[in-house]
Legacy VTK file of the C-alpha trace (Angstrom):
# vtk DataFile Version 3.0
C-alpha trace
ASCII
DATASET POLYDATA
POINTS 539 float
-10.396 -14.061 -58.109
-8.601 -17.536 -59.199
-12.132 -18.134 -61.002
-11.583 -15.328 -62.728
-8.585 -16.297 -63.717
-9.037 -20.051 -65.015
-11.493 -18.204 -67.055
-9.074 -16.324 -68.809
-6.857 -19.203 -69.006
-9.722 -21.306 -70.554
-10.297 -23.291 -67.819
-13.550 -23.858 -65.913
-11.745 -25.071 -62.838
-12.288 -24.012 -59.068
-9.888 -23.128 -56.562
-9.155 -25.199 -53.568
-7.347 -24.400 -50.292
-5.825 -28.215 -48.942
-6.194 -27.924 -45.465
-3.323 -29.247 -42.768
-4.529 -31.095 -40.020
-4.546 -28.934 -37.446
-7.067 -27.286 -39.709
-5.069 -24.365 -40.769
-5.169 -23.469 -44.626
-2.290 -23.609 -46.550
-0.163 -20.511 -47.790
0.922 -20.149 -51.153
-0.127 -20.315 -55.199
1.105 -22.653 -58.379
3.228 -20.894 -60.128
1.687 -21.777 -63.566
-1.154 -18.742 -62.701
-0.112 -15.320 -63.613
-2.551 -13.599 -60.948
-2.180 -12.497 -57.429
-2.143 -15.840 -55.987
-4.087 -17.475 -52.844
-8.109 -17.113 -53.243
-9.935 -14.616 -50.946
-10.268 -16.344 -47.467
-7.594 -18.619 -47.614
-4.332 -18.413 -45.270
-2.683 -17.392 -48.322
-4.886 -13.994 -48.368
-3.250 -12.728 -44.906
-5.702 -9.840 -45.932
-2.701 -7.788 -47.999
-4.232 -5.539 -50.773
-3.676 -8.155 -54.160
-2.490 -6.884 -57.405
-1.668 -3.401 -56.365
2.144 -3.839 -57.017
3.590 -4.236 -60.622
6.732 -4.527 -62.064
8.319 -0.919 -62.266
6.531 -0.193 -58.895
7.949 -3.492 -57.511
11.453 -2.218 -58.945
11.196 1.028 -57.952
10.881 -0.387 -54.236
13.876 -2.655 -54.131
15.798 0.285 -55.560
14.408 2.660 -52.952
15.241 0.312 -50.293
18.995 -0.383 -50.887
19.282 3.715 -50.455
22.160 3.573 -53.270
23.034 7.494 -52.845
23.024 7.015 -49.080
25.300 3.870 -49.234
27.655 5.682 -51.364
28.257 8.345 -49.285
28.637 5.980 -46.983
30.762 3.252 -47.997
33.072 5.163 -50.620
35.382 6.399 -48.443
35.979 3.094 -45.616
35.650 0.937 -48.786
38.413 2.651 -50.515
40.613 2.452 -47.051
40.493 -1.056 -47.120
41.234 -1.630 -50.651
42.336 1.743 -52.358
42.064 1.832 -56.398
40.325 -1.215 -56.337
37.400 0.033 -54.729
35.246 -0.810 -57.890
36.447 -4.438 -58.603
35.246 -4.696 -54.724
31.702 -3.444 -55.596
31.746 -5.781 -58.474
32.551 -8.435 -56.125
30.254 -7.646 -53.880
27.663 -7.993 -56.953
28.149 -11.750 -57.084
27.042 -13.372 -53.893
23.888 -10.815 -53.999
23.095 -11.912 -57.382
23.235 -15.878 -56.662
21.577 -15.327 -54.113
18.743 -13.312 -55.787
18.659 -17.124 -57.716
17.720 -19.233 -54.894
15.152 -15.542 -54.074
13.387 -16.104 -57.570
12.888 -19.959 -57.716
11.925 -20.391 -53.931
9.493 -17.529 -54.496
8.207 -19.324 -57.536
7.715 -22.570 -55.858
5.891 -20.799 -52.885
5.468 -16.896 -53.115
5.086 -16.329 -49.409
5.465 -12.624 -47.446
7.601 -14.456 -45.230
10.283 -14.882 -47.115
13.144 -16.166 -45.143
11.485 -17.309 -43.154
9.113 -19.183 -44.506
11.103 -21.007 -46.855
13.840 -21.474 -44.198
11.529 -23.545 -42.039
10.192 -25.684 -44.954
13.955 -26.737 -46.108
15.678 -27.073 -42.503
12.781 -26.918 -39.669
10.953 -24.119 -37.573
14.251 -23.467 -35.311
16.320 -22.564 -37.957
13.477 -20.847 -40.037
12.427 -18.452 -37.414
15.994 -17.755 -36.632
16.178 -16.388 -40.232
13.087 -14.563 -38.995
14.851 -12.645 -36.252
17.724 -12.164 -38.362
16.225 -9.940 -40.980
13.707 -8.439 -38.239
16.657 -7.389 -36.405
18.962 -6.191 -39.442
15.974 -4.112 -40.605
15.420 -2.472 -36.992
19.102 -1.655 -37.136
18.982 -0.947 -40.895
15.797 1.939 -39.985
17.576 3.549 -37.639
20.618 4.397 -38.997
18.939 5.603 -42.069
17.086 7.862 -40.159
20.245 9.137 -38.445
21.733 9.860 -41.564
18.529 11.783 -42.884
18.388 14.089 -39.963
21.784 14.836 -40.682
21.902 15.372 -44.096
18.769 17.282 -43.801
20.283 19.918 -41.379
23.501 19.998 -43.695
21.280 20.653 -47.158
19.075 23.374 -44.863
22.862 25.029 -44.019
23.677 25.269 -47.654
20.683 26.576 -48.797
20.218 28.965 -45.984
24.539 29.857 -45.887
24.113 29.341 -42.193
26.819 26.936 -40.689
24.336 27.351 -37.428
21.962 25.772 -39.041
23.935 23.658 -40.819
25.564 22.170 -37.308
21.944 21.833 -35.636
22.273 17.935 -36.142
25.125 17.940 -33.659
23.062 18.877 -31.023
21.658 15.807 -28.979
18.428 16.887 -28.435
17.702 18.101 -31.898
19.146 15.196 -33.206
17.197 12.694 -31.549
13.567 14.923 -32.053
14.403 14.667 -35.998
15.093 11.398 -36.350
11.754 10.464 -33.678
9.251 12.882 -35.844
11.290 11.082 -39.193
10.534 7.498 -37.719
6.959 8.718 -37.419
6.252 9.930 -40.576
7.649 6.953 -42.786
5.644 4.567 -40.448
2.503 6.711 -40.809
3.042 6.268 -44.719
4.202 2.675 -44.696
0.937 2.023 -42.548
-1.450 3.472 -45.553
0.444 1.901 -47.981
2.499 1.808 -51.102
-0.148 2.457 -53.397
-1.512 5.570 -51.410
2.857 6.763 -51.505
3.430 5.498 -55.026
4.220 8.599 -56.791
6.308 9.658 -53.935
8.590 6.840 -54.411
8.889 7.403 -57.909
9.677 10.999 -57.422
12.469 10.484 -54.810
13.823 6.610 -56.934
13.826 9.265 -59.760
15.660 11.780 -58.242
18.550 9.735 -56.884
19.205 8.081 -59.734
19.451 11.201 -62.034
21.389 13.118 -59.197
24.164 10.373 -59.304
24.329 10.157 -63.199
24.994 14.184 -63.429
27.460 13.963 -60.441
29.314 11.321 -62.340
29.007 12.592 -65.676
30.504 16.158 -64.327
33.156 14.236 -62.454
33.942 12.570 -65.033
34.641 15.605 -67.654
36.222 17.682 -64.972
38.720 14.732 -64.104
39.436 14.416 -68.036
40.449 17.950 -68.046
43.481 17.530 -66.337
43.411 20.131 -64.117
42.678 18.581 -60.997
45.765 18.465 -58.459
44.154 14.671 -57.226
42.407 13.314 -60.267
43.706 9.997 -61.470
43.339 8.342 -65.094
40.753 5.452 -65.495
42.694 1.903 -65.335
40.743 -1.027 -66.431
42.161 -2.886 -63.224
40.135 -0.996 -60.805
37.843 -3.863 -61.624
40.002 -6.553 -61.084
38.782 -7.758 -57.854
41.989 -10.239 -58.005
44.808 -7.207 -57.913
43.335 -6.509 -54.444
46.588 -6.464 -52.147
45.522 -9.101 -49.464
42.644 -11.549 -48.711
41.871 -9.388 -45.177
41.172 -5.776 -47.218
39.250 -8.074 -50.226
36.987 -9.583 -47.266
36.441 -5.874 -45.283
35.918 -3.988 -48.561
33.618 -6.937 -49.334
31.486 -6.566 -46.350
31.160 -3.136 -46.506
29.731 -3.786 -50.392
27.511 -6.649 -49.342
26.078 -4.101 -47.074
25.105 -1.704 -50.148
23.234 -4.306 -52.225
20.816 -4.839 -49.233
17.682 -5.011 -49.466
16.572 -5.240 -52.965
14.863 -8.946 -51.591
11.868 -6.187 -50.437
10.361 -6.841 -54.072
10.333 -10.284 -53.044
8.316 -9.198 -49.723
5.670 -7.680 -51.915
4.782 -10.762 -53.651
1.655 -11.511 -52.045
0.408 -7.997 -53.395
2.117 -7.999 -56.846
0.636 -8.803 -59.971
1.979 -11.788 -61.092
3.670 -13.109 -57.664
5.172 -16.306 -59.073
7.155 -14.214 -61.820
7.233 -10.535 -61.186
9.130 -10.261 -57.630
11.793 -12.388 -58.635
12.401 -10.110 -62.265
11.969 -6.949 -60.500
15.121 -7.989 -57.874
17.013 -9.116 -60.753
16.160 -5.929 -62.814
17.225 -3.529 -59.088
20.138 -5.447 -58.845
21.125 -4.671 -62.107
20.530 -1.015 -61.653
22.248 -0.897 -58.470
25.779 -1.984 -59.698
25.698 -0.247 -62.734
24.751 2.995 -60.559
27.554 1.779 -58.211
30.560 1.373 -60.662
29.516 4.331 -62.408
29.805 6.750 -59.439
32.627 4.638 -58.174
34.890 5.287 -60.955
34.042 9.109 -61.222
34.660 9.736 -58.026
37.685 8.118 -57.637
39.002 9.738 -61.119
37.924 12.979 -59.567
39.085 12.879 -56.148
41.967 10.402 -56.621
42.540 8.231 -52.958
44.429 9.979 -51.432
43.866 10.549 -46.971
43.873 14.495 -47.254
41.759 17.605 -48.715
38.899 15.854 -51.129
40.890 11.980 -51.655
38.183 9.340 -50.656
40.334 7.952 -48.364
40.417 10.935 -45.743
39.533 9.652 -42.193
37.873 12.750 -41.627
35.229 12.643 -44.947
35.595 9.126 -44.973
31.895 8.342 -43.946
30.559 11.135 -45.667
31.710 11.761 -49.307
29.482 13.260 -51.075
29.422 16.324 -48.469
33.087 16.677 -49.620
32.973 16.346 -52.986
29.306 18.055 -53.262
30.640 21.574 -54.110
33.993 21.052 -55.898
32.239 19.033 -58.202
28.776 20.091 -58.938
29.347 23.659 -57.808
27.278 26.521 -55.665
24.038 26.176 -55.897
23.521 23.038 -57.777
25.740 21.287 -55.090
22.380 21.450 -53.129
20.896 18.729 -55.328
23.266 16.283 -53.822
22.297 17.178 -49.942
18.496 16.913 -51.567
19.626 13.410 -53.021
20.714 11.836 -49.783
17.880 13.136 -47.905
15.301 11.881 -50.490
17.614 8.220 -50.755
17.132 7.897 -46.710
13.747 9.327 -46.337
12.675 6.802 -49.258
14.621 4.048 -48.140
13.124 4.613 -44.348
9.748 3.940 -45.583
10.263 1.741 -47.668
12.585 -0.827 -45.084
9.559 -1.557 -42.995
7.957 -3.360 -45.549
10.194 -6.198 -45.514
10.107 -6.426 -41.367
6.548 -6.165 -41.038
5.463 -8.738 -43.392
7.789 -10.929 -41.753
6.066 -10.444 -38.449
2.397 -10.737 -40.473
3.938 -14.508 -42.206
5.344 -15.463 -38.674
2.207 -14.545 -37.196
-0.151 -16.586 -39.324
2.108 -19.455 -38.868
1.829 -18.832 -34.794
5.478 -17.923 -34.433
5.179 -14.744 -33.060
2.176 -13.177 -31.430
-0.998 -12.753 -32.957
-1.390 -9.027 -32.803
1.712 -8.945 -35.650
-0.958 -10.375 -38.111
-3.561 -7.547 -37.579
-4.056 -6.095 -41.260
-5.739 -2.692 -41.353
-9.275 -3.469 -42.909
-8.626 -0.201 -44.912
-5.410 -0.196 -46.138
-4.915 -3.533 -46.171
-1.453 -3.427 -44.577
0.447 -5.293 -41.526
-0.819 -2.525 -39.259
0.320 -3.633 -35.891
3.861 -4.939 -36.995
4.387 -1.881 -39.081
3.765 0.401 -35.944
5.622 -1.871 -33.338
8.599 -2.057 -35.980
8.721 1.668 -35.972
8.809 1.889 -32.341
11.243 -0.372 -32.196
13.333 1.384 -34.165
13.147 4.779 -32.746
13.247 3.533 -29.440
16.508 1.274 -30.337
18.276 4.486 -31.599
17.788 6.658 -28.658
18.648 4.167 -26.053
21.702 3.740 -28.205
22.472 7.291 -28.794
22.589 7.969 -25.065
24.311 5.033 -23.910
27.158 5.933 -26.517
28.253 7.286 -29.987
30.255 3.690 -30.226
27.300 2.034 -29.319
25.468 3.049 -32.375
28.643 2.808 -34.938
29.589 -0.542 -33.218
26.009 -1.952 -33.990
25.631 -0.819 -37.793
29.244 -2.683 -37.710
27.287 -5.960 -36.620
24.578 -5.301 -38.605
26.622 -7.075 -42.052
26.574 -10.086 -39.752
22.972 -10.093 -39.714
22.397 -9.902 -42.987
25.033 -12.113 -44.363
23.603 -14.900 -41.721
19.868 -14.863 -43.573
20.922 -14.713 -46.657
23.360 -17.225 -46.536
20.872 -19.645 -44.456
18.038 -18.844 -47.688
20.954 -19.512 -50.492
20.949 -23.169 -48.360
17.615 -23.663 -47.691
17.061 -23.319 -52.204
19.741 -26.425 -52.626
18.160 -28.289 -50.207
14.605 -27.794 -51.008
15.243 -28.608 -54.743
17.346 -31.212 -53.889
15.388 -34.116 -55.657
15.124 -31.903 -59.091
18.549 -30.611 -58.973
18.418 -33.661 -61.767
15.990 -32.944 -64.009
17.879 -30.192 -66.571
20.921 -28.133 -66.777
18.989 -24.904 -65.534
17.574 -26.996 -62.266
21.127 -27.869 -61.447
22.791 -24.058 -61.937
19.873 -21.994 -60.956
18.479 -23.906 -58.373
22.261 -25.678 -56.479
25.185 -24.355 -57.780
24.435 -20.828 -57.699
22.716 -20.722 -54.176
25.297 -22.903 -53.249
28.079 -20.902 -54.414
26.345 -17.399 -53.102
25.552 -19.200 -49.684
29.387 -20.498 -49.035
30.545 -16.742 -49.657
28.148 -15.150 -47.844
28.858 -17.756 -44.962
32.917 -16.869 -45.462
32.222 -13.400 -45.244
30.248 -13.947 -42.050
33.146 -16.173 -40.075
35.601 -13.890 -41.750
33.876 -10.859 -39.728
33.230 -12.499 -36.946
37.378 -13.665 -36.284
38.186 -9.734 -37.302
35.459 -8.686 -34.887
37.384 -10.594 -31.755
39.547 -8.328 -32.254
39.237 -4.840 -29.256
40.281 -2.909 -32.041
38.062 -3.451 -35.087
34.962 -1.654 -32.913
34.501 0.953 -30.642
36.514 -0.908 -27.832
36.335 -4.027 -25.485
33.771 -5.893 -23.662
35.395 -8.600 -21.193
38.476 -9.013 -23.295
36.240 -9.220 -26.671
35.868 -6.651 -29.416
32.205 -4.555 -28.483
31.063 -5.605 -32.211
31.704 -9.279 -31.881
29.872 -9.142 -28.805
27.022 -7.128 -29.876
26.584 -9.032 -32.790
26.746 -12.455 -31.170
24.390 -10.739 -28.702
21.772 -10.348 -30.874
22.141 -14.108 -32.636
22.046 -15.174 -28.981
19.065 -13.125 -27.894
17.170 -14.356 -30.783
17.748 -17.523 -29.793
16.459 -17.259 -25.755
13.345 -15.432 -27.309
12.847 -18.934 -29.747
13.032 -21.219 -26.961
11.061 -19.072 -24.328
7.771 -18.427 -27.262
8.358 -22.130 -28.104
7.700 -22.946 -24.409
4.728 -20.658 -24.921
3.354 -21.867 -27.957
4.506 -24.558 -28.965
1.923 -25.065 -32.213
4.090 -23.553 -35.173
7.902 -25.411 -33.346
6.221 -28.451 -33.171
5.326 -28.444 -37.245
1.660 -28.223 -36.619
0.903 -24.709 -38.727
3.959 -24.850 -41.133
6.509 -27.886 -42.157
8.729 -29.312 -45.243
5.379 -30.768 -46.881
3.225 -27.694 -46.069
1.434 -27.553 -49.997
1.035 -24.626 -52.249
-2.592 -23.404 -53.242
-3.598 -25.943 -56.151
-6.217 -25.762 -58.637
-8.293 -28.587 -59.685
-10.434 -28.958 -63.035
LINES 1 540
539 0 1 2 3 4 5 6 7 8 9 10 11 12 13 14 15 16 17 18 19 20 21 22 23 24 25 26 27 28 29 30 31 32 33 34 35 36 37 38 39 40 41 42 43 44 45 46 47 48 49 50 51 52 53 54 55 56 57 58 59 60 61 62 63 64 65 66 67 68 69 70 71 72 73 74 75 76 77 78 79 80 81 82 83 84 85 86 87 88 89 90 91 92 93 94 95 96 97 98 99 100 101 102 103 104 105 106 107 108 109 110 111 112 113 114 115 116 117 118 119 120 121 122 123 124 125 126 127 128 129 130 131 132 133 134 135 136 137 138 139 140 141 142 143 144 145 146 147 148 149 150 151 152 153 154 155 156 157 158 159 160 161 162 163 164 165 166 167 168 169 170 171 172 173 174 175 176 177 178 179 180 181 182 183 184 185 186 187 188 189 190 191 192 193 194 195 196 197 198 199 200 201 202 203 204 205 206 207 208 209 210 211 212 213 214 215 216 217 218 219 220 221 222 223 224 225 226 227 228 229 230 231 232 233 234 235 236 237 238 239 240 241 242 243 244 245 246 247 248 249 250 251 252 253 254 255 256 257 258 259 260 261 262 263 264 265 266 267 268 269 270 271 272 273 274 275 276 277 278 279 280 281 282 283 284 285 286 287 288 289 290 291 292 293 294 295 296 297 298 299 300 301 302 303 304 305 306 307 308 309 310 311 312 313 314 315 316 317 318 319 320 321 322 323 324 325 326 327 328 329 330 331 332 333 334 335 336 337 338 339 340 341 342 343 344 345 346 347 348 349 350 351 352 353 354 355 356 357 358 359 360 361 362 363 364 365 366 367 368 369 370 371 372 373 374 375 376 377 378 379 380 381 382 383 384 385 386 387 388 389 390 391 392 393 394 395 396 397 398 399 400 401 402 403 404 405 406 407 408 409 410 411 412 413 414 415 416 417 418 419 420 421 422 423 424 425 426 427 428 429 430 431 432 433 434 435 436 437 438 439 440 441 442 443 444 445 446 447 448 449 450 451 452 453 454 455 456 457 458 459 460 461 462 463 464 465 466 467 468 469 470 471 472 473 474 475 476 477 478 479 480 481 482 483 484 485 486 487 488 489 490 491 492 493 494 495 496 497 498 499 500 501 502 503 504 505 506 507 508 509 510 511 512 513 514 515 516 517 518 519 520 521 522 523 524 525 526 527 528 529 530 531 532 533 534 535 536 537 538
């Protein structure tokens, strides 16, 4: 394979895999080939199916990931609680610290295009403590991530099947325990039966349901849009270009909730980054395809942001975003005085299709964690079991949705609260990765930070900058999370989130020390360190 393509280069070279001393290959490509990367054999090939990701399909699942119909409904209505009118300066905001950190994403995976990720370049800037720690903390976020999304599609799904059937029965079938938790069990099942086979063998699907979103949320916006411009609407308010002003927000504590809450929508679009071990091109392509889903994202974002709010206005009663009692779930509020009976069916369909996408799609980034940790001995060996068929992380794929499904019911029956209370923690979680990746760019470049203008923005200042607000946001949620009253209530004088997302940091941490005990190989810098080399080519 890197034969093949010297040859088209117009080299006659030979690949060569530098070997560590404990005898274990190195893991990675130089970024000057345009190919898939490591050689067949070498620890590099972790047996993932090369070249059978390209750009648009790479886009297509960092779009599908982030779930941007399902985080709208979502986040519309607490976002615009915290922050009112300036709900789309926040999502702007919230734009900025994603897209530095997509920076430090793109030139760490060009210096050493790696599944892992996080992880992987975490422990070769700072150390294998703090690199598997990033580990756990995307594992865990995802986990958390998964189930909720496949609450939300069950449902959604029982809400679209009430519309289209006119039965409010049916329609309130997702209230009932039992039902509930059998939906969202056989859901769990079925996106990790088709994230086992694949994204190649689901490829069309994705499209299809990417496709669907997307145009869903351009005809709700564009029919918001007219009907608010009408002026017939009791609610509707007039466009103001200082809705994106994130600096008219009215006090530092909304700017940083609203902020968390939008940080929360731009996740996952680092799954293209994931892939790069299977995409054509995995120096280059993963780190355009974020860029170009990040771009799509908060365009989608602002667009629907705006509409809505000159629709619906922000007001707390009838169809006004900010009504506690629609609050988490817009779009089935605004479905049918905007879009109508029956087309206010393609909205139910849209969420459904945004989760059901979005829970396939999530384990890719989680499981090819697992399979990098695994070949590096951090975790057991069974995670790095690749299916000799499909050429996917079997094992971690299937324990990843057991996890999950097994996380949500224990959850669900403990308490309601419990569940809410963790998806609060989970924008801990992933403002703690990122933020430790934005830092572990700066300092692996430090020594070409130098060398041009572009090294100095692209590869310091702008990780930098995305790492210190993603840290902010993190301490800033963490003090508000003391509080009793920011979750679902108090656990030995502390708020239940703040616990429960301290838990988890801490758990992570006991696991660490008690595998390190246990193997101590990968902790002790024997299968990955600072120095660990990329695959080189010699002439």
């Amino acid at each position: 394979m890197v034969d093949q393509q010297l040859s088209e280069h117009g080299s006659s070279g030979r690949a060569t895999t530098p070997v560590l001393p404990t005898g274990v290959p190195a893991i990675g490509t130089t970024g000057d080939l345009p190919g898939p990367g490591p050689a067949p054999g070498a620890a590099g090939d972790k047996g993932l199916r090369g070249n059978s990701v390209g750009l648009l399909s790479s886009v297509v699942l960092g779009v599908s990931t982030v779930a941007p119909v399902y985080c709208l409904t979502a986040t519309l209505g607490p976002t615009v609680t915290a922050v009112g009118v300036r709900m789309p300066a926040v999502f702007l905001a919230g734009f900025l610290p994603m897209l530095l950190v997509a920076f430090a994403y793109k030139e760490l995976n060009k210096a050493f295009p790696d599944c892992g990720t996080s992880f992987t370049w975490t422990v070769k800037a700072f150390g294998p403590r703090i690199g598997w720690m990033a580990g756990w903390g995307l594992t865990v976020a995802t986990i958390i991530v998964l189930s909720n999304l496949a609450g939300v599609a069950t449902d959604f799904l029982y809400l679209m099947l009430g519309e289209t059937t006119g039965s409010d029965a049916v329609a309130r079938l997702g209230d009932n325990t039992a039902v509930h938790l059998l939906t969202v069990v056989a859901l769990i099942a079925g996106a990790t039966a088709m994230s086992y086979r694949g994204m190649t063998a689901t490829k069309w699907f994705q499209y299809s349901l990417v496709g669907l979103q997307l145009a869903v949320l351009l005809l709700f916006a564009g029919i918001a849009i007219v009907k608010a411009a009408a002026g017939d609407l009791p609610h509707s308010v007039g466009f103001s270009p200082s809705w994106l002003n994130p600096l008219e927000v009215g006090s530092f504590s909304a700017f940083t909730a609203g902020l968390s809450l939008s940080i929360f929508m731009y996740w996952g679009w680092d799954t293209c980054l994931t892939m790069n071990e299977e995409t054509l091109g995995s120096a280059k392509t993963p780190g355009r395809a974020a860029m170009i889903s990040m771009v799509t994202l908060v365009t989608s974002y602002l667009l629907v942001a705006v509409a809505a709010q000159m629709f619906a206005g922000v007001g707390s009663t009838g169809t006004g975003l900010g009504n506690p009692e629609t609050a988490d779930n817009v779009f089935a509020a605004l479905a049918r005085p905007v879009l109508g009976t029956p087309w206010s069916i393609l909205l139910f369909l849209a969420v459904v299709a945004s989760a059901a996408a979005s829970l396939q799609t999530t384990f890719i980034p989680v499981a090819r964690t697992l399979l990098a940790m695994s070949a590096y001995k951090a975790v057991p060996p069974r995670f790095g079991s690749v299916h000799p068929k499909h050429r996917t992380p079997g094992y971690a794929t299937v324990a990843a949705g057991v996890a999950t499904a097994g996380f949500y019911v224990g959850m669900t029956l403990i308490s309601d609260h419990v569940v809410e209370d963790t998806i609060k923690a989970l924008g801990l979680m992933i403002c703690f990765y990122y933020a430790l990746t934005a830092f572990a760019c700066v300092w692996y470049f430090r020594r070409e930070l130098r060398r041009s203008l572009r090294d100095l923005v692209l590869k310091g200042l702008a990780p930098l900058l995305g790492g210190l607000l993603l840290a902010g946001v993190f301490l800033k949620t963490l003090t508000d999370a003391w509080d009793t009253g920011y979750g679902g209530g108090a656990v030995l004088g502390m708020g239940s989130v703040f616990v429960i997302g301290v838990g988890i940091l801490l758990l992570g941490a006991v696991l660490m020390v008690w595998y390190s005990v246990y193997r101590p190989e990968f902790f002790r810098g024997e299968t990955l360190r600072k120095d660990t080399p990329a695959l080189v080519v010699e002439d």
